[in-house]
PDB file with SEQRES, HELIX, SHEET and CRYST1 records, atoms N, CA, C and O in Angstrom:
SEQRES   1 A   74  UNK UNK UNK UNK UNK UNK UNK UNK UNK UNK UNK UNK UNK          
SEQRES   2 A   74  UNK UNK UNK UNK UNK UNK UNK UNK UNK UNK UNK UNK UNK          
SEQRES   3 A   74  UNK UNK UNK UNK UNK UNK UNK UNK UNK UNK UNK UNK UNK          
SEQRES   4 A   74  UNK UNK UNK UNK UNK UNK UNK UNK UNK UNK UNK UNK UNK          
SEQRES   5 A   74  UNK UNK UNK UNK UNK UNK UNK UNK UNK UNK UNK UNK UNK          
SEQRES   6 A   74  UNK UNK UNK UNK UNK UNK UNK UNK UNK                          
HELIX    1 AA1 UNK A    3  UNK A   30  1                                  28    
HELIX    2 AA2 UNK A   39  UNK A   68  1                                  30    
CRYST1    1.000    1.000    1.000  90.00  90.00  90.00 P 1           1          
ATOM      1  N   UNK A   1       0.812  -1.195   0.000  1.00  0.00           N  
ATOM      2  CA  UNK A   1       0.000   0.000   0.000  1.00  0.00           C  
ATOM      3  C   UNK A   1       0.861   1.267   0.000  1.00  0.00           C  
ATOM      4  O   UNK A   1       0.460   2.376  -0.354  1.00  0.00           O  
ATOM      5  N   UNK A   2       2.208   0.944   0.481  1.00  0.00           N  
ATOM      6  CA  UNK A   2       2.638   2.336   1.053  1.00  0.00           C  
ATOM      7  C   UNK A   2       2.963   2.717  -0.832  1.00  0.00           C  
ATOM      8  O   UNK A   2       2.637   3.810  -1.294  1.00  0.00           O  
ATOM      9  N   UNK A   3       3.718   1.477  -1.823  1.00  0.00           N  
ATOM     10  CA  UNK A   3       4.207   2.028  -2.700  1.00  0.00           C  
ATOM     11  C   UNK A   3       3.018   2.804  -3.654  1.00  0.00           C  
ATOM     12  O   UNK A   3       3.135   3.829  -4.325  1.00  0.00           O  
ATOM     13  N   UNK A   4       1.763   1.871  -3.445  1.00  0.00           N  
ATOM     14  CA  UNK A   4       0.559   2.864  -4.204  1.00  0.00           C  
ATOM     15  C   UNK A   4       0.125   4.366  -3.517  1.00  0.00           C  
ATOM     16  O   UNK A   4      -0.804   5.078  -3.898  1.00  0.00           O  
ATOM     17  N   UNK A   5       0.897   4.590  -2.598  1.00  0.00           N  
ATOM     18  CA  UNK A   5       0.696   5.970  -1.860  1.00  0.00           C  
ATOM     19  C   UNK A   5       1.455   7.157  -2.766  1.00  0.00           C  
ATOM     20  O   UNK A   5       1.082   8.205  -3.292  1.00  0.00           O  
ATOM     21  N   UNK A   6       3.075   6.223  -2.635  1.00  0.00           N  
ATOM     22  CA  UNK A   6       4.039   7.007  -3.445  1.00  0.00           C  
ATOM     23  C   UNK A   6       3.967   7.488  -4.473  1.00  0.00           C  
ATOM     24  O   UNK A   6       4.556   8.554  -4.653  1.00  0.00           O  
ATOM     25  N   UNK A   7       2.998   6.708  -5.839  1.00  0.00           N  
ATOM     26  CA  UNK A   7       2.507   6.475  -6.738  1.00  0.00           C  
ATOM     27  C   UNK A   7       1.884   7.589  -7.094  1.00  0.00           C  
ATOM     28  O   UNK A   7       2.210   8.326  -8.024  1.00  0.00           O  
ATOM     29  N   UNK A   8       0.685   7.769  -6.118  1.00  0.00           N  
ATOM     30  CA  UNK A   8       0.309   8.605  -6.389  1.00  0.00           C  
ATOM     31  C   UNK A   8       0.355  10.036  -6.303  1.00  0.00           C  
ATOM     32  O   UNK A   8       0.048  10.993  -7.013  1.00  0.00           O  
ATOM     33  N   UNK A   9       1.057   9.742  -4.702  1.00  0.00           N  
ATOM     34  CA  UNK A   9       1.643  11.484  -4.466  1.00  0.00           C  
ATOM     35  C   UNK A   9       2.553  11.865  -5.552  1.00  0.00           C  
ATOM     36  O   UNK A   9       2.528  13.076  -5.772  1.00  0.00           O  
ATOM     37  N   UNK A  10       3.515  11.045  -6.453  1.00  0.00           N  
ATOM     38  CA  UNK A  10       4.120  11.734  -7.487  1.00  0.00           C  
ATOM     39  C   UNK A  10       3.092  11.953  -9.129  1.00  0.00           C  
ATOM     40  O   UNK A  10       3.465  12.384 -10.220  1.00  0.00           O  
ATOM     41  N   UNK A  11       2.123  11.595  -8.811  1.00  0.00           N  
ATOM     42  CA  UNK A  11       1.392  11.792  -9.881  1.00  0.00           C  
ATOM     43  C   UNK A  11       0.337  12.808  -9.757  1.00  0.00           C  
ATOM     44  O   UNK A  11      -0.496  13.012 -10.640  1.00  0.00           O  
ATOM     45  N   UNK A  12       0.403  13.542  -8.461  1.00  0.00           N  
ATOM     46  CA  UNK A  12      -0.208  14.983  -7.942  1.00  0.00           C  
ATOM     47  C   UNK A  12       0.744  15.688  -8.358  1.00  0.00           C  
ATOM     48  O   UNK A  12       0.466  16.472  -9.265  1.00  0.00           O  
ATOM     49  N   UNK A  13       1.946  15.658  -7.929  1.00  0.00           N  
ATOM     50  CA  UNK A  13       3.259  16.422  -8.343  1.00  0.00           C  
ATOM     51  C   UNK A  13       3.249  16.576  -9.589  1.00  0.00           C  
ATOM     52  O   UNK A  13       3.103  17.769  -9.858  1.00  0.00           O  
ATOM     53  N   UNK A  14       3.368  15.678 -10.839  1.00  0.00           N  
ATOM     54  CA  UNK A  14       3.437  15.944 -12.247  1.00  0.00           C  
ATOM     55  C   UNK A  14       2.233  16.526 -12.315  1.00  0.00           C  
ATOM     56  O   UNK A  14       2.545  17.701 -12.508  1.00  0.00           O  
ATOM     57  N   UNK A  15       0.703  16.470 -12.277  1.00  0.00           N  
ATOM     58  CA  UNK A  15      -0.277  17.008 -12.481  1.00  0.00           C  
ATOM     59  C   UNK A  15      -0.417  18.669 -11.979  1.00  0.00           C  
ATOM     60  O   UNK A  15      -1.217  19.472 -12.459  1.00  0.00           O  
ATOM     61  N   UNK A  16       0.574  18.949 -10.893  1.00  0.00           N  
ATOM     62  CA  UNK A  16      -0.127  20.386 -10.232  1.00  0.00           C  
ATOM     63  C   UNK A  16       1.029  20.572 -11.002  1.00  0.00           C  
ATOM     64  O   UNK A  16       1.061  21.781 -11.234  1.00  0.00           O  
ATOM     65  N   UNK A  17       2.199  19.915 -11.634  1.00  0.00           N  
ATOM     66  CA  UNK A  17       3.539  20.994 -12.083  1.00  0.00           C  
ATOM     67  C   UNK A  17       2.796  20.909 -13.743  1.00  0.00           C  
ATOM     68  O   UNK A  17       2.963  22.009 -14.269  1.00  0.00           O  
ATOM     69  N   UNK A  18       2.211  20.156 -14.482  1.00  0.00           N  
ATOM     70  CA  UNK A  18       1.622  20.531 -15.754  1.00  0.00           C  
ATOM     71  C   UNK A  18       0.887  21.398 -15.739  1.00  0.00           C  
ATOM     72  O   UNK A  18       0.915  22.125 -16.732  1.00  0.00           O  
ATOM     73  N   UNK A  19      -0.198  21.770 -14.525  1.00  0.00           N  
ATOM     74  CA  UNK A  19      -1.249  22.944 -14.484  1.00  0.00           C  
ATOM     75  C   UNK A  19      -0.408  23.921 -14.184  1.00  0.00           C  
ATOM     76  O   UNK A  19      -0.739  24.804 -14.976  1.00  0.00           O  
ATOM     77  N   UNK A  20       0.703  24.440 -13.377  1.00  0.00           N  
ATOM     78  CA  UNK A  20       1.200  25.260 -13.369  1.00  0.00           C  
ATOM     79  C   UNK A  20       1.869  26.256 -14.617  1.00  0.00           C  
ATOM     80  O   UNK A  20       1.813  27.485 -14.676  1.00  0.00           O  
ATOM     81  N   UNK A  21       2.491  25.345 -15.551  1.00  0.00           N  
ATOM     82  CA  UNK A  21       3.186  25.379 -16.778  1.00  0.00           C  
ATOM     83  C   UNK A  21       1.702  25.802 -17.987  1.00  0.00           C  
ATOM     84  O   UNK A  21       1.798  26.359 -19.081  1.00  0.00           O  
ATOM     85  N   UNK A  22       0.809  25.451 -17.501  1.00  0.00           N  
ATOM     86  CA  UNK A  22      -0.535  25.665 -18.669  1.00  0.00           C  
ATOM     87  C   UNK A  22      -0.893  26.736 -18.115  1.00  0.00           C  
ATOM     88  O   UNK A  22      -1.501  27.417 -18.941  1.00  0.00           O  
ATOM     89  N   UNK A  23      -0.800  27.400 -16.796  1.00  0.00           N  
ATOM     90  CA  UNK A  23      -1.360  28.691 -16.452  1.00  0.00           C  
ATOM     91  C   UNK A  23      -0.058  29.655 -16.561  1.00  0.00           C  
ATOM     92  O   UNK A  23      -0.347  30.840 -16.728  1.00  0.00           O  
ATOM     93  N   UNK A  24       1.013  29.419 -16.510  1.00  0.00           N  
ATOM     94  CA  UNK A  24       2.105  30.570 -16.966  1.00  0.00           C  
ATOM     95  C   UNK A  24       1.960  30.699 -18.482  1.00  0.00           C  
ATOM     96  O   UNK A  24       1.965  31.856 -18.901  1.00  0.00           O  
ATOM     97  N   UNK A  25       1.838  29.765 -19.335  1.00  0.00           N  
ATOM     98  CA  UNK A  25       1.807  29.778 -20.745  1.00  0.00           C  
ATOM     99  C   UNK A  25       0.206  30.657 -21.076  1.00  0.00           C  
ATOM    100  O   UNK A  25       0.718  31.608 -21.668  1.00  0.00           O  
ATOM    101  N   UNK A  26      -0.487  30.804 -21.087  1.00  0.00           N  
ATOM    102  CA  UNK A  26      -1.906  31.112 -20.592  1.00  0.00           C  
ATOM    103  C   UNK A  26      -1.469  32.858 -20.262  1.00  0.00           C  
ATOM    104  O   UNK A  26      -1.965  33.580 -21.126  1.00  0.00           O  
ATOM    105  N   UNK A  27      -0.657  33.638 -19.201  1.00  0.00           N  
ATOM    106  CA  UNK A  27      -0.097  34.600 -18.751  1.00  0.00           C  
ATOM    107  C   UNK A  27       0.112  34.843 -19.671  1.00  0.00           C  
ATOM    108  O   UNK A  27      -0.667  35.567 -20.290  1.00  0.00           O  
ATOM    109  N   UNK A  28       1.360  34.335 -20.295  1.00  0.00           N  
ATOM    110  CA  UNK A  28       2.086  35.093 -21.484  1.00  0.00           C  
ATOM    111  C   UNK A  28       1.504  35.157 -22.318  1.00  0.00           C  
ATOM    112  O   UNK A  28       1.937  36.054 -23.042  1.00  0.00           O  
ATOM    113  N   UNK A  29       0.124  34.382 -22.974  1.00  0.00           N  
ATOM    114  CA  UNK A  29      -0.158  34.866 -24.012  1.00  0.00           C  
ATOM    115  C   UNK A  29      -1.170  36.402 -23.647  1.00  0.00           C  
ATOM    116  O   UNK A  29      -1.099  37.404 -24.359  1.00  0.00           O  
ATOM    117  N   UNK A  30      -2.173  36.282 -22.270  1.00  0.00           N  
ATOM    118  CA  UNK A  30      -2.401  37.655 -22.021  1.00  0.00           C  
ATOM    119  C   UNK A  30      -1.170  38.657 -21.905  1.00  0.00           C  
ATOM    120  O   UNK A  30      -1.484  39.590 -22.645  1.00  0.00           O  
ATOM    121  N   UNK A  31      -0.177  38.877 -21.459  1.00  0.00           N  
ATOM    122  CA  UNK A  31       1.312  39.825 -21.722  1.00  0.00           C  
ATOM    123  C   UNK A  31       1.827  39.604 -23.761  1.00  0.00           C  
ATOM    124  O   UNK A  31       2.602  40.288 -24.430  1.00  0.00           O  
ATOM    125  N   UNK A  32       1.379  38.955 -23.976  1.00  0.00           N  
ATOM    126  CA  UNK A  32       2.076  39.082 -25.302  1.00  0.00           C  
ATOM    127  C   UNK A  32       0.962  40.203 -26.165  1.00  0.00           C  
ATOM    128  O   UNK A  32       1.188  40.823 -27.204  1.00  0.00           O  
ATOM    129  N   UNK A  33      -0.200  40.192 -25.374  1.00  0.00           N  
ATOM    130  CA  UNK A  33      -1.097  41.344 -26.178  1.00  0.00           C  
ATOM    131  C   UNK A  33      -0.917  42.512 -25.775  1.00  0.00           C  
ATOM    132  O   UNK A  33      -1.622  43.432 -26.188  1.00  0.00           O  
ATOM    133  N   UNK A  34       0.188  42.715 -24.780  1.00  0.00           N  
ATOM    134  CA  UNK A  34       0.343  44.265 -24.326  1.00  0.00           C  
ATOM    135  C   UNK A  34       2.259  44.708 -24.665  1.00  0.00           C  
ATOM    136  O   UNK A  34       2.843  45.784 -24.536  1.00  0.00           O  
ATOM    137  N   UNK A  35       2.614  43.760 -24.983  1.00  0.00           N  
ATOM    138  CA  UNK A  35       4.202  44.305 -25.524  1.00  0.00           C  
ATOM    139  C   UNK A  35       4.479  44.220 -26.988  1.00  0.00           C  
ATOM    140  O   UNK A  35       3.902  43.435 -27.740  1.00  0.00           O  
ATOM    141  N   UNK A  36       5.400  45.078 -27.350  1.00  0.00           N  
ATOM    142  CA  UNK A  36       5.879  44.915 -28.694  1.00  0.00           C  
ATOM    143  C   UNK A  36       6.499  44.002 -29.517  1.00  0.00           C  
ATOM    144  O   UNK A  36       7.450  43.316 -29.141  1.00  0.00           O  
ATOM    145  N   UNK A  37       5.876  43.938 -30.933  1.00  0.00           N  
ATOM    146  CA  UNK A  37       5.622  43.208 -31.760  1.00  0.00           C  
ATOM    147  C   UNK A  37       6.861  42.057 -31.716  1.00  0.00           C  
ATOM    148  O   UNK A  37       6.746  40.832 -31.756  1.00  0.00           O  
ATOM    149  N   UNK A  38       8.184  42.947 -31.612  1.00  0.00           N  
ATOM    150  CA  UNK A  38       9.850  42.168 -31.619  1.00  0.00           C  
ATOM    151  C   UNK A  38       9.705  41.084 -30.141  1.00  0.00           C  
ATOM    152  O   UNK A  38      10.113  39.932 -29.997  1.00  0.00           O  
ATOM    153  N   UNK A  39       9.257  41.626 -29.559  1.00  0.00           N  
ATOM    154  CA  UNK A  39       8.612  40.514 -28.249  1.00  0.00           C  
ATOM    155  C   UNK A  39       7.788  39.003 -28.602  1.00  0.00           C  
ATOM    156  O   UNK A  39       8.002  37.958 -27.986  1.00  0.00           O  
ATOM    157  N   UNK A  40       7.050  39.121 -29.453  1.00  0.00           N  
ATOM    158  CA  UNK A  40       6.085  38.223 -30.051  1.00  0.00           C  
ATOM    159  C   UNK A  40       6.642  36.510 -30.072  1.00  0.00           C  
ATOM    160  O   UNK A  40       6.039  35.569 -29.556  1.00  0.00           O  
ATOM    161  N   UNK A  41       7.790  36.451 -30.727  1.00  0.00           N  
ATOM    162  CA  UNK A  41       8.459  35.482 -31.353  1.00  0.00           C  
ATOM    163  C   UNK A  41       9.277  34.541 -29.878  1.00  0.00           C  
ATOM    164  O   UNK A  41       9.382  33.325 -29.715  1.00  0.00           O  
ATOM    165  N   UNK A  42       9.778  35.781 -28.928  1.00  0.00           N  
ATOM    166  CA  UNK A  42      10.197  34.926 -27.671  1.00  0.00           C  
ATOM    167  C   UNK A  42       8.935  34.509 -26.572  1.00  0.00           C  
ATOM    168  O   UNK A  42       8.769  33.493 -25.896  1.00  0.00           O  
ATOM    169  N   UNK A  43       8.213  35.633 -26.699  1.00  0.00           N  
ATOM    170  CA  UNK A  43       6.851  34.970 -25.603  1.00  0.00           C  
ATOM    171  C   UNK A  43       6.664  33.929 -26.075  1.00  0.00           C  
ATOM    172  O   UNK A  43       6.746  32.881 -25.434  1.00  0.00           O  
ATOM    173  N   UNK A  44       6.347  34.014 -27.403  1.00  0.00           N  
ATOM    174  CA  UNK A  44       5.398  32.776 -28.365  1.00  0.00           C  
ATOM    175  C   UNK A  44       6.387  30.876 -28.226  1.00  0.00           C  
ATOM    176  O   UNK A  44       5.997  29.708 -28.211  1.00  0.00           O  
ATOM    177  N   UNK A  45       7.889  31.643 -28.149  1.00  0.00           N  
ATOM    178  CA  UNK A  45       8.778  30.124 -28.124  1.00  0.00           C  
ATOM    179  C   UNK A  45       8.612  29.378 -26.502  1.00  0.00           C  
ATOM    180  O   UNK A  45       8.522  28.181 -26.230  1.00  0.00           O  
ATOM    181  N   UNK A  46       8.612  30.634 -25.536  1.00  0.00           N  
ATOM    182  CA  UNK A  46       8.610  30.145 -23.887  1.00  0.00           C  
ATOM    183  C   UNK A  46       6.874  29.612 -24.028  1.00  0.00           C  
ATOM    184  O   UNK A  46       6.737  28.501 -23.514  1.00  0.00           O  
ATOM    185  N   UNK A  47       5.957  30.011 -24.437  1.00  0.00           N  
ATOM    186  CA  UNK A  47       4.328  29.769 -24.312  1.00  0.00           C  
ATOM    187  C   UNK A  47       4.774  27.815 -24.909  1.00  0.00           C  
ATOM    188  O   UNK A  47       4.564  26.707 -24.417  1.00  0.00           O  
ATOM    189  N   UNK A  48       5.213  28.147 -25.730  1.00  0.00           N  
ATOM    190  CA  UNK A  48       5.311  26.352 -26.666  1.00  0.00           C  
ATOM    191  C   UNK A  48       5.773  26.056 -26.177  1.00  0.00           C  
ATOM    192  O   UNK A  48       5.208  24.982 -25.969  1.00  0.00           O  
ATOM    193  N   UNK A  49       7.230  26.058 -25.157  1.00  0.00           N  
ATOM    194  CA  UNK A  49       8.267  25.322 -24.453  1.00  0.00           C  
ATOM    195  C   UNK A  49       6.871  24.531 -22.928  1.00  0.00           C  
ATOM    196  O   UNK A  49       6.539  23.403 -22.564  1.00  0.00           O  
ATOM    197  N   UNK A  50       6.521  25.908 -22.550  1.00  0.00           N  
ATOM    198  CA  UNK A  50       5.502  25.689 -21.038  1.00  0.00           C  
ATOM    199  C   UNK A  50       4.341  24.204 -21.714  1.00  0.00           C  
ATOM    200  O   UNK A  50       3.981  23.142 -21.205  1.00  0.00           O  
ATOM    201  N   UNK A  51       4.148  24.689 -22.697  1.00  0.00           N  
ATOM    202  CA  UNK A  51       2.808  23.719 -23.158  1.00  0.00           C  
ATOM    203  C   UNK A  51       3.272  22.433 -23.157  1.00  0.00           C  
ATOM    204  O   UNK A  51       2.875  21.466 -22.506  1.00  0.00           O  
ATOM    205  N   UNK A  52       4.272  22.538 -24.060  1.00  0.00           N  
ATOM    206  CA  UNK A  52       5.100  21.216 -24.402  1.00  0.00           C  
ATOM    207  C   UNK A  52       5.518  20.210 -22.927  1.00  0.00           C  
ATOM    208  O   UNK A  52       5.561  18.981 -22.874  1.00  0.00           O  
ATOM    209  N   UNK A  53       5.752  21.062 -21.976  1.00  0.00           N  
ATOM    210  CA  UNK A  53       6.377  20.610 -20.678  1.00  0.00           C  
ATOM    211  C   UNK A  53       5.413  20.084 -20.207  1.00  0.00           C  
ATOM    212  O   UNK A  53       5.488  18.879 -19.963  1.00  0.00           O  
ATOM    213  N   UNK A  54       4.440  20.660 -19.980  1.00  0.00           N  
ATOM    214  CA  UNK A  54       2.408  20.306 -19.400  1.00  0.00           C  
ATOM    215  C   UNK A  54       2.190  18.959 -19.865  1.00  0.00           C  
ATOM    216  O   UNK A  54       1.997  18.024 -19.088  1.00  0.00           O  
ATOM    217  N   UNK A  55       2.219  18.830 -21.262  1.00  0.00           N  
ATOM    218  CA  UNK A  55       1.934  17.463 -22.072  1.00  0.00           C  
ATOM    219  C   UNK A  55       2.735  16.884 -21.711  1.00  0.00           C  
ATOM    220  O   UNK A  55       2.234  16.016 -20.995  1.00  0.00           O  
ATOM    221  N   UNK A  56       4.433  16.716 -21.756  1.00  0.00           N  
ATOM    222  CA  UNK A  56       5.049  15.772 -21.533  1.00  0.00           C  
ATOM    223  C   UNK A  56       4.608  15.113 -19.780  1.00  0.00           C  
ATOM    224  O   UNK A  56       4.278  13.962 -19.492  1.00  0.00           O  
ATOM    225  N   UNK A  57       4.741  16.190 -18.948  1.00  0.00           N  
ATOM    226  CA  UNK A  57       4.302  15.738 -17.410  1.00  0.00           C  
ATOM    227  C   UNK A  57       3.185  14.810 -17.439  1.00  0.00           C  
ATOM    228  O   UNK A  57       3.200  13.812 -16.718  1.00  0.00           O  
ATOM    229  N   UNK A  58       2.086  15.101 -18.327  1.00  0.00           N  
ATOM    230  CA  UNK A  58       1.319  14.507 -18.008  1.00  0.00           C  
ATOM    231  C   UNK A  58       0.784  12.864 -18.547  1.00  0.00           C  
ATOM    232  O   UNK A  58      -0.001  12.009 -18.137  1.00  0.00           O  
ATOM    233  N   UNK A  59       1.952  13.073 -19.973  1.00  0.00           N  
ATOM    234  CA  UNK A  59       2.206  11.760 -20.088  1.00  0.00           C  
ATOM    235  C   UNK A  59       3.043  10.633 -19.547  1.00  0.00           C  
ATOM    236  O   UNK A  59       3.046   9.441 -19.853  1.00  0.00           O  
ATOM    237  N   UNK A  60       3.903  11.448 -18.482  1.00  0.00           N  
ATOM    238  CA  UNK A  60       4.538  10.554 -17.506  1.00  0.00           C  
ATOM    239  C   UNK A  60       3.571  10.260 -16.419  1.00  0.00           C  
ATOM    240  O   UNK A  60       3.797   9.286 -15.700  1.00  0.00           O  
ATOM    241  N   UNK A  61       2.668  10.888 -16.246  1.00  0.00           N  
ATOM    242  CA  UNK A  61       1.765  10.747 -14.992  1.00  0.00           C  
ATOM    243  C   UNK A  61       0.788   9.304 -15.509  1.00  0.00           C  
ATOM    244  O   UNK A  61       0.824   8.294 -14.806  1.00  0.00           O  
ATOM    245  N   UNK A  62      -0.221   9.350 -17.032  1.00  0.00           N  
ATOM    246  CA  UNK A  62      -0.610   8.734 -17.691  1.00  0.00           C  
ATOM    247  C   UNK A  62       0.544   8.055 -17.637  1.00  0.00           C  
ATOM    248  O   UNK A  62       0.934   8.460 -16.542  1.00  0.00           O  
ATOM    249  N   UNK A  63       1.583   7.144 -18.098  1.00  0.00           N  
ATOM    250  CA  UNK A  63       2.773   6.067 -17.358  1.00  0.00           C  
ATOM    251  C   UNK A  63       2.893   5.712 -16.390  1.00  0.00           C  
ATOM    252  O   UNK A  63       2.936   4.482 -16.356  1.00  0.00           O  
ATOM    253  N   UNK A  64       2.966   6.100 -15.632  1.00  0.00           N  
ATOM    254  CA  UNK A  64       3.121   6.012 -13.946  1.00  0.00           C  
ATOM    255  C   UNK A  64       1.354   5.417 -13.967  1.00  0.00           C  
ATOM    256  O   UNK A  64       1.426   4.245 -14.337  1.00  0.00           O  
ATOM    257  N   UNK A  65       0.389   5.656 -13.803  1.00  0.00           N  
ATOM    258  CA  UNK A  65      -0.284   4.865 -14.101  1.00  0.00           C  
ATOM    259  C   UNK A  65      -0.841   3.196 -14.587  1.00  0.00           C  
ATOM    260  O   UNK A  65      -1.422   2.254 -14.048  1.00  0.00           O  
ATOM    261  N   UNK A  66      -0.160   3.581 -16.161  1.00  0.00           N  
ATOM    262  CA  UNK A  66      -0.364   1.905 -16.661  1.00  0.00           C  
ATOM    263  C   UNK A  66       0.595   1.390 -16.322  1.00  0.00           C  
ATOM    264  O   UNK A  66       0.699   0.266 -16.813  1.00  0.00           O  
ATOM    265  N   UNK A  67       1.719   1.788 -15.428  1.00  0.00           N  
ATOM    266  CA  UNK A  67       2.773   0.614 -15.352  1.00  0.00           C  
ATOM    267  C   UNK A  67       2.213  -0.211 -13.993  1.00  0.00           C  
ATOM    268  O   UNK A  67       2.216  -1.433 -13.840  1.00  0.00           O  
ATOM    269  N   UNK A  68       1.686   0.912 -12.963  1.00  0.00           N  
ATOM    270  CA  UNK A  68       0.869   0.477 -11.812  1.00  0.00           C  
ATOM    271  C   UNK A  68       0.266  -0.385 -11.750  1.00  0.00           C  
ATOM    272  O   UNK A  68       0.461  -1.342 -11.001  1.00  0.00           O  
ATOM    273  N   UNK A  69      -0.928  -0.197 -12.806  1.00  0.00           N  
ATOM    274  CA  UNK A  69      -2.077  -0.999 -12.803  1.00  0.00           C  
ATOM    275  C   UNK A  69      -1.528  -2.578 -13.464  1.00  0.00           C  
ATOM    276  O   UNK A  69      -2.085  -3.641 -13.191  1.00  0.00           O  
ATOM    277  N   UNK A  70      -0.330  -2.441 -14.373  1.00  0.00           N  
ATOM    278  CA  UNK A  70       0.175  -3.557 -15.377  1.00  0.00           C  
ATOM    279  C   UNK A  70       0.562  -4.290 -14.081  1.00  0.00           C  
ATOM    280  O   UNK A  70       0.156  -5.451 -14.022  1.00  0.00           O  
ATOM    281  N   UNK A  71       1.198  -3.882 -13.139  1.00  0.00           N  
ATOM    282  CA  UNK A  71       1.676  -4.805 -12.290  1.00  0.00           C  
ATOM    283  C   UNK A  71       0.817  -5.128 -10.957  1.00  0.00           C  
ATOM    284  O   UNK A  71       1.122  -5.837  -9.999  1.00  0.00           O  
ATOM    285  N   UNK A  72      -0.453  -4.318 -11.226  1.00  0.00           N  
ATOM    286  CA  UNK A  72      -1.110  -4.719 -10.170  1.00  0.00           C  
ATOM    287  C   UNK A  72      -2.276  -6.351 -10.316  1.00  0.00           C  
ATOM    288  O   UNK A  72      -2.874  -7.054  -9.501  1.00  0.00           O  
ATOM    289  N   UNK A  73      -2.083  -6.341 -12.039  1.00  0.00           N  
ATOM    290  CA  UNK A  73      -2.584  -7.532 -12.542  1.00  0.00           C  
ATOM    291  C   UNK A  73      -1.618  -8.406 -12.766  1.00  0.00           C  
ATOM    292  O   UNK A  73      -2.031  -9.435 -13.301  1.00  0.00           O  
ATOM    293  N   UNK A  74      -0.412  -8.372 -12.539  1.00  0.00           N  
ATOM    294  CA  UNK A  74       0.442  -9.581 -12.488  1.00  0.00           C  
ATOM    295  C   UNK A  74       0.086 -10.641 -11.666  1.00  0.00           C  
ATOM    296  O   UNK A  74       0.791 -11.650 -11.617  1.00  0.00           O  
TER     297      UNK A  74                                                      
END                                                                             
């Protein structure tokens, strides 16, 4: 039980650190409507980097998952 505890407390961790990364990316695109145009191209690369990070977290979380359950049917 304790390791399905662990399990999951790190799969709160990837989940609140993907929502975090989707609400800074989210920020910048409200700040990218109030700075200049030469600005555009770096908000716009950090907004894709944050998103990109969100998805990847959360496909380790989705992993951490089926490997769980794979071995909980062994």
């Amino acid at each position: 039980m304790d390791s399905l505890y662990r399990i999951q407390q790190l799969q709160l961790k990837l989940i609140e650190s993907a929502s975090v990364n989707e609400s800074c990316a989210i920020d910048l695109l409200d700040i990218l409507c109030t700075e200049p145009v030469a600005e555009y191209e770096n908000v716009l690369g950090i907004v894709a980097l944050l998103l990109n990070e969100a998805e990847l977290l959360r496909d380790i979380s989705k992993d951490i998952t089926a490997g769980h359950l794979f071995q909980l049917s062994l």
